[in-house]
N, C-alpha and C positions, 0 to 999 in steps of 0.2 A: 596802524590806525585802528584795526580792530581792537586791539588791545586798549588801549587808551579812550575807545564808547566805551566797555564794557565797565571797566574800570567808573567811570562818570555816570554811568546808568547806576552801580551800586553805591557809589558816593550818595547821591539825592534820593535813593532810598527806591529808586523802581526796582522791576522784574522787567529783564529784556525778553521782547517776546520773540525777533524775530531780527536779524541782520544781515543785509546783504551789501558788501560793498562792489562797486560797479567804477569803472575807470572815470569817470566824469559824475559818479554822484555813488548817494549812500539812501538805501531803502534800509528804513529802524523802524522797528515796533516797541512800543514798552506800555507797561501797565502802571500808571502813575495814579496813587490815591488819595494824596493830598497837594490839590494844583497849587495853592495858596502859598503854599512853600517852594515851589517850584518856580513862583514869580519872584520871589524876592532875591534868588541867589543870579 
């Protein structure tokens, strides 16, 4: 799973700030600078 956010995080153009995955969920940080384009995908 790791592999496959990080992967999607540099796809749409963020910087991962911070990833913790957890057996029932996933804490992600990223630093996104154009939201605009983040909505349309």
């Amino acid at each position: 799973m790791k592999e496959l956010l990080v992967e999607r995080v540099k796809e749409i153009g963020c910087k991962l700030i911070s990833l913790e995955i957890m057996p029932d969920h996933v804490h992600i940080f990223v630093e996104a600078h154009n939201l605009q384009q983040l909505q349309t995908e």
